[in-house]
C-alpha positions as semicolon CSV with decimal commas, in nm:
position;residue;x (nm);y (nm);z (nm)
1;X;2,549;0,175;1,317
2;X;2,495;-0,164;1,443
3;X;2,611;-0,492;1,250
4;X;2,287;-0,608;1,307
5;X;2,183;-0,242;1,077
6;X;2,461;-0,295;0,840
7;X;2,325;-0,702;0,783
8;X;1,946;-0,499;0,716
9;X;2,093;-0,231;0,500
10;X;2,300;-0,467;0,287
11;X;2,014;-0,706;0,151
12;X;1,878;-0,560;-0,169
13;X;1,530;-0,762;-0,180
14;X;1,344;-0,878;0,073
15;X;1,098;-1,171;-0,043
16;X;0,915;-1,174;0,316
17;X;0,795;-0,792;0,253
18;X;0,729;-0,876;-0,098
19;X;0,563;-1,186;-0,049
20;X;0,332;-0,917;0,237
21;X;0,294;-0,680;-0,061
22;X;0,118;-0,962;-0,281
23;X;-0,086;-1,086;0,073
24;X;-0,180;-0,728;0,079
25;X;-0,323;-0,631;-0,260
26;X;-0,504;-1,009;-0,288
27;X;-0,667;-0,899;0,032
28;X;-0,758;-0,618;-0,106
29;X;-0,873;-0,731;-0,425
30;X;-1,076;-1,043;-0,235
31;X;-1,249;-0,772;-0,037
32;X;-1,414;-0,612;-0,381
33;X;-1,506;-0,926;-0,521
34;X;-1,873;-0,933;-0,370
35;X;-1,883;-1,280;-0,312
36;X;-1,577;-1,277;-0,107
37;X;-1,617;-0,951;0,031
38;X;-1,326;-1,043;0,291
39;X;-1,005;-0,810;0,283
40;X;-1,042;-0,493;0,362
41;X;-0,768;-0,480;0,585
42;X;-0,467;-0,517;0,341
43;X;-0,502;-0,125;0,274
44;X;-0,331;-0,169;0,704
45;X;-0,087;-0,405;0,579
46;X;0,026;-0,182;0,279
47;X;0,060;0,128;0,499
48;X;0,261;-0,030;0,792
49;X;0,502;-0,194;0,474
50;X;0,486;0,136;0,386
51;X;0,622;0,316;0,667
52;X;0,929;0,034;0,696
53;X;0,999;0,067;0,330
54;X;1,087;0,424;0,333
55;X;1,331;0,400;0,617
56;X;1,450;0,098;0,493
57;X;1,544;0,311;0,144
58;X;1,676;0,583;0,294
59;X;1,877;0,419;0,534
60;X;2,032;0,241;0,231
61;X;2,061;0,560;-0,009
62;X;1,892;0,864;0,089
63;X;2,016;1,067;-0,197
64;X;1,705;1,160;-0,429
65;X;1,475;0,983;-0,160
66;X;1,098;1,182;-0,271
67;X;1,240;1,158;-0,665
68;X;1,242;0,771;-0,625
69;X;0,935;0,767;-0,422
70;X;0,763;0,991;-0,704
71;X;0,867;0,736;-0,998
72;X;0,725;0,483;-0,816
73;X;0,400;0,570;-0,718
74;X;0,289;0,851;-0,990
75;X;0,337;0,730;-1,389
76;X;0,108;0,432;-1,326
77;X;-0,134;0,623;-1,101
78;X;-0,142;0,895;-1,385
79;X;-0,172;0,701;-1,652
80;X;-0,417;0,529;-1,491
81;X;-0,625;0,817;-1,393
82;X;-0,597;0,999;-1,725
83;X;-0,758;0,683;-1,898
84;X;-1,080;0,706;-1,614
85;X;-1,100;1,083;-1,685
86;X;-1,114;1,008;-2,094
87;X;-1,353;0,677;-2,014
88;X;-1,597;0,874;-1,789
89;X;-1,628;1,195;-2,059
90;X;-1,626;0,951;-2,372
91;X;-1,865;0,684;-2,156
92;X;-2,044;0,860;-1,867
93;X;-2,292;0,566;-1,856
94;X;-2,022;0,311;-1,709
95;X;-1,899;0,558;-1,496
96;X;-2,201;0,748;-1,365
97;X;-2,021;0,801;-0,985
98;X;-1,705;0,902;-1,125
99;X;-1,733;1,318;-1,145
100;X;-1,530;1,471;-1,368
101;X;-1,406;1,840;-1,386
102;X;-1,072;2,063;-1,375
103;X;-1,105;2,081;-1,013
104;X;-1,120;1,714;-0,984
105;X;-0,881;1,645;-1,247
106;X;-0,589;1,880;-1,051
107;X;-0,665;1,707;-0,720
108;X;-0,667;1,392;-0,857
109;X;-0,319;1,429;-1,039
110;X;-0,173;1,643;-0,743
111;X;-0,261;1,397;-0,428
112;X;-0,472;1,676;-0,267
113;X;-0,821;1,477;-0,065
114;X;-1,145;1,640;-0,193
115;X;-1,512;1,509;-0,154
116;X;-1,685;1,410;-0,419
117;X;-2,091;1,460;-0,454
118;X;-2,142;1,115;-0,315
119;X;-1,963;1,244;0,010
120;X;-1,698;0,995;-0,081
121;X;-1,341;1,141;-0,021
122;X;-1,209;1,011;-0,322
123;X;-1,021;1,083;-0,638
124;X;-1,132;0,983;-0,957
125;X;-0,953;0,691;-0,944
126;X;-1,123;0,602;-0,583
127;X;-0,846;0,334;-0,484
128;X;-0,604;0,654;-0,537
129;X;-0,706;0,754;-0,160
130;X;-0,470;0,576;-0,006
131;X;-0,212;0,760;-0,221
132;X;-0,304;1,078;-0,074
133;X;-0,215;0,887;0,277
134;X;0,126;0,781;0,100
135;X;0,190;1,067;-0,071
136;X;0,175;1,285;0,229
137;X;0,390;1,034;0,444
138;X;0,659;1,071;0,200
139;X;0,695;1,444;0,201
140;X;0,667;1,485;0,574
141;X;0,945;1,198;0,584
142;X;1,187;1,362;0,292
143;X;1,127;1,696;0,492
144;X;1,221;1,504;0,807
145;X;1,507;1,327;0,635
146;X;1,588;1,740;0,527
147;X;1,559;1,938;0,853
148;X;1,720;1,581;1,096
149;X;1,917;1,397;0,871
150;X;2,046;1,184;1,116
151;X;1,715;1,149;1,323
152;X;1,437;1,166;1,040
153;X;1,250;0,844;1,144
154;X;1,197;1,024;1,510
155;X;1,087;1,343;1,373
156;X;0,844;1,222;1,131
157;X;0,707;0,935;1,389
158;X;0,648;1,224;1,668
159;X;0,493;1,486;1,359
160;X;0,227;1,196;1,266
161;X;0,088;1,156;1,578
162;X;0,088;1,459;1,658
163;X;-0,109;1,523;1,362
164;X;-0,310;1,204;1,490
165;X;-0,402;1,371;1,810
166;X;-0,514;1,690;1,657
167;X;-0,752;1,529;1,437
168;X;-0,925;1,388;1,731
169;X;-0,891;1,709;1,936
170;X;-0,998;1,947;1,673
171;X;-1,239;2,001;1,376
172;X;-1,071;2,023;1,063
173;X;-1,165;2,088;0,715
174;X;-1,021;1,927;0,428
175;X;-0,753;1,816;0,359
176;X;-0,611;1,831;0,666
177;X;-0,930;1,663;0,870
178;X;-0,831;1,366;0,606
179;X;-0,428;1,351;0,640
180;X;-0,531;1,361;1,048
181;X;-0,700;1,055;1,014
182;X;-0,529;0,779;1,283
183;X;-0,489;0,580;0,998
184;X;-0,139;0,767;0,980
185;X;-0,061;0,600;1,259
186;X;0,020;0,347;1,091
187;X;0,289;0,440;0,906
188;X;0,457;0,496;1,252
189;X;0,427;0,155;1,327
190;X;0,600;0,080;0,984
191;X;0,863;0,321;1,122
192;X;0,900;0,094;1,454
193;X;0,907;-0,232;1,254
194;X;1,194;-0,066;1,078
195;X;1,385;-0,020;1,417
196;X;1,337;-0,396;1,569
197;X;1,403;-0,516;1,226
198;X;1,765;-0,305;1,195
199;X;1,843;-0,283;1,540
200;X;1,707;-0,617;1,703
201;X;1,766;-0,839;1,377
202;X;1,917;-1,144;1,650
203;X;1,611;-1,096;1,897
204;X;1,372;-1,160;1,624
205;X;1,582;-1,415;1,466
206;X;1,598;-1,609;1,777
207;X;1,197;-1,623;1,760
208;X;1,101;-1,979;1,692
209;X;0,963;-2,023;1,325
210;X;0,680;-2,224;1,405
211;X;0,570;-1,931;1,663
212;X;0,610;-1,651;1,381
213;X;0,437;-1,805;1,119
214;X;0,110;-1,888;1,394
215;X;0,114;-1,488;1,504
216;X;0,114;-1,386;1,113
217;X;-0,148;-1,647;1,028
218;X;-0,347;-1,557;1,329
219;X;-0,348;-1,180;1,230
220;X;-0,486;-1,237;0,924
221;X;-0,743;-1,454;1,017
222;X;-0,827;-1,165;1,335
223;X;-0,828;-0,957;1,077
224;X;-1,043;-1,117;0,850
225;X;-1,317;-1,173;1,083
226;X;-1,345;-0,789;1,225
227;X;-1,376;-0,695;0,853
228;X;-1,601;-0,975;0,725
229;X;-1,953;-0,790;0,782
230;X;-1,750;-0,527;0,565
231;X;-1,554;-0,176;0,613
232;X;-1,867;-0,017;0,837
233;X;-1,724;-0,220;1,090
234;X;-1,378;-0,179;1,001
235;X;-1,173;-0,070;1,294
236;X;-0,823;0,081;1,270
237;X;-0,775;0,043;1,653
238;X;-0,785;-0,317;1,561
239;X;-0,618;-0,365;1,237
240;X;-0,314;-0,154;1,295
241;X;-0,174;-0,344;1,572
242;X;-0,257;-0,685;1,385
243;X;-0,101;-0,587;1,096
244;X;0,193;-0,430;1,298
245;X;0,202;-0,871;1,470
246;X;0,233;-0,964;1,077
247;X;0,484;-0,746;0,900
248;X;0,693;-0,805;1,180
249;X;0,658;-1,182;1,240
250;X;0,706;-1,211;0,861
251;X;1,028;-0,996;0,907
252;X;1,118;-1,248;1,148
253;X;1,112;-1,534;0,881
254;X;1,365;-1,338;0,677
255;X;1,629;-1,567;0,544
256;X;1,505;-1,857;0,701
257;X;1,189;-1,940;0,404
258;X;1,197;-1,875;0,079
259;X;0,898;-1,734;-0,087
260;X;0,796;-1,911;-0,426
261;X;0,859;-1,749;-0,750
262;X;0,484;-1,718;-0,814
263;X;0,425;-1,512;-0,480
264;X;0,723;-1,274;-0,506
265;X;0,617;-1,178;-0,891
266;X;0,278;-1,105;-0,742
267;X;0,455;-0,857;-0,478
268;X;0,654;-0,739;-0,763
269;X;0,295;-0,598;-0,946
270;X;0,077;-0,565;-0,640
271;X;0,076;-0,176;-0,733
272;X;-0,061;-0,269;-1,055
273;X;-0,318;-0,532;-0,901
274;X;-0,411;-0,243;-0,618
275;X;-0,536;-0,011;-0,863
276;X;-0,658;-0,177;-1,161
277;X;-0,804;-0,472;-1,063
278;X;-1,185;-0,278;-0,986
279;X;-1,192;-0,272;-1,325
280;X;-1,121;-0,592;-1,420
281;X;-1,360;-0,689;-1,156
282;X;-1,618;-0,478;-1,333
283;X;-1,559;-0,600;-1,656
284;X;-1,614;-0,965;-1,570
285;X;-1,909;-0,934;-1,375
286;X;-2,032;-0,715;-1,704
287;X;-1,945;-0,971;-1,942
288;X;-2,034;-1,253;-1,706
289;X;-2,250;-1,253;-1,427
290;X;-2,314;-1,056;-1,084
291;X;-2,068;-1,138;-0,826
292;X;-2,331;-1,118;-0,528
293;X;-2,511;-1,473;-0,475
294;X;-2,363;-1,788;-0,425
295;X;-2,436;-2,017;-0,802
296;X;-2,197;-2,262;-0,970
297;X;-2,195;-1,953;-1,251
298;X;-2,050;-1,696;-0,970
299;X;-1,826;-1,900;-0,835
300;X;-1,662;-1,987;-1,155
301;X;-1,674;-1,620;-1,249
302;X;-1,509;-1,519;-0,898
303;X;-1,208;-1,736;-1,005
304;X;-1,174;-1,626;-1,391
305;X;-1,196;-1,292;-1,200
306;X;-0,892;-1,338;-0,961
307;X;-0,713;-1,479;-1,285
308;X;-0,769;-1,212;-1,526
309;X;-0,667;-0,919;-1,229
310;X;-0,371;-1,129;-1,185
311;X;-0,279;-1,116;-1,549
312;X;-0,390;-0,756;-1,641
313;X;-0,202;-0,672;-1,317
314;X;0,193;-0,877;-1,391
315;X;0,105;-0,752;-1,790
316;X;0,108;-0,356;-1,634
317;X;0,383;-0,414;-1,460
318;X;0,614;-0,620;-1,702
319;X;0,507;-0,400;-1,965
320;X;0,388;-0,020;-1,819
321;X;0,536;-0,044;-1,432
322;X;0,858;-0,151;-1,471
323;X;1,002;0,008;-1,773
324;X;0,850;0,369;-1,694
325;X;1,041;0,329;-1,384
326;X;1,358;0,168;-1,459
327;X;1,363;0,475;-1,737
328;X;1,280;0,734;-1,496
329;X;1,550;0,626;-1,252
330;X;1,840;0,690;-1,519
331;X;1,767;1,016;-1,502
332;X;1,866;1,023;-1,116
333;X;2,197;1,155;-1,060
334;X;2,386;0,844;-0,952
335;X;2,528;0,818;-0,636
336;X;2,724;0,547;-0,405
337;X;2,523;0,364;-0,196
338;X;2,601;0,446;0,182
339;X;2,848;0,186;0,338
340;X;2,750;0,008;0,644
């Protein structure tokens, strides 16, 4: 292991990826506030984090690596989903696309793709598809880590696009024609970031800070404009490689900015803010007014909107998030972090 490694593996928080995370789910958020309707592409910018993250964690401590990824992602998604299950069978009338049954119900909980009536594949919580995406990654990878211990990145790199190439070769049923999507691709990508990041920490350091910060700017404003007319013209062929230019230009600026306060506590609860801010956004434009044409009244309503997801989002995660995990994780068999 590199010194370079050893520098990556020894930093327990890094504010550039979190400040990304909170980039990421405003993006996100922006996109399904009608008037915006801009954003789309921080689901791109989530997965390639995502794909770093994990061999970030398991290079650090891979000891219990699918328990922690489990108590991360599933109490709030649970939680959350069992609340839209009792809404839509106490209140079918605010939730008349959200389909309800056992069926349903198991996939949801379980990760498993399904299609709903609408042709939507989506489970009842419909941000919760891009969980099946993670979910899957982090098997294969814990699997990989299992079977290569030593070369678990590779294997789980060459598996996904593999699996890539046969969705685009072959006609597949579900859930495999869903899991085949190139969208895995970008977890890969994640995986690569990983490697310049650990292994090439002085190349990127050495990259001017004026030029990283214009390549990350520049990829979200790319981004932003292939996915303004909305996702029917979203293109991963695009959005991958951009988003690949910003996690690692950000990566670059490691140690040499400091994120505000403000931004990283956003990161902190962009889980929350992914999945509950529809919601929110619902609520408002219930209780205020449609989100769709430009008026003094929407306007004003798009910003109490981005405020209350903001605060319903750090309140979940100060309150629901955090604890449920930091509880969880004491029932992990302790072990000593790996030395560089």
């Amino acid at each position: 292991m590199s010194s370079s490694q050893g520098v990556a593996i020894g930093i327990e928080r890094l504010e550039t990826i979190q400040g990304l995370r909170a980039i990421a789910a405003l993006s996100v958020l922006f996109f399904h506030i009608r008037l915006i309707g801009v954003g789309y592409f921080g689901v791109d910018i989530f997965f390639v984090i995502s794909g770093f993250i994990v061999c970030y964690v398991s290079q650090r401590q891979p000891d219990h690596f699918l328990a922690k990824r489990l108590i991360r992602i599933v109490p709030l998604y649970w939680v959350a989903t069992a609340v839209m299950i009792g809404m839509a069978v106490t209140f079918p009338a605010l939730l008349q696309t959200t389909d309800v049954n056992a069926v349903a119900a198991i996939k949801s909980f379980l990760f498993i793709p399904y299609e709903r009536p609408t042709g939507m594949v989506q489970p009842i919580l419909f941000l919760g598809w891009t969980l099946n995406y993670e979910m899957f990654f982090y098997v294969l990878f814990a699997l990989c880590l299992i079977l290569w211990p030593k070369h678990g990145p590779l294997a789980c790199s060459a598996i996904l696009i593999a699996l890539s190439l046969l969705g685009r070769i072959a006609t597949l049923d579900l859930p495999w024609s869903f899991w085949c999507n190139a969208r895995i691709l970008e977890f890969v990508a994640g995986i690569v970031v990983f490697h310049l990041f650990s292994r090439k920490r002085a190349w990127l350091k050495a990259v001017p800070g004026g030029l990283a910060f214009g390549l990350a700017i520049a990829s979200v404003v790319l981004m932003s404009i292939q996915t303004t007319v909305g996702s029917k013209h979203y293109d991963v062929a695009v959005c991958a490689p951009l988003s690949f230019v910003l996690v690692l230009s950000a990566l670059s600026l490691e140690g040499r900015v400091r994120i505000a306060p403000a931004v990283i506590l956003v990161g902190d609860a962009s889980y929350s803010l992914y999945l509950l801010h529809p919601y929110v956004v619902r609520a408002v434009e219930e209780a205020l007014v449609p989100l769709t044409t430009y008026s003094v009244q929407a306007i004003v309503a798009s910003i109490v909107t981005i405020v209350a997801c903001l605060a319903v989002a750090i309140f979940s995660y100060l309150t629901l998030e955090k604890p449920t995990n930091n509880w969880l994780r004491r029932y992990i068999p302790r072990t000593v972090t790996r030395a560089a």
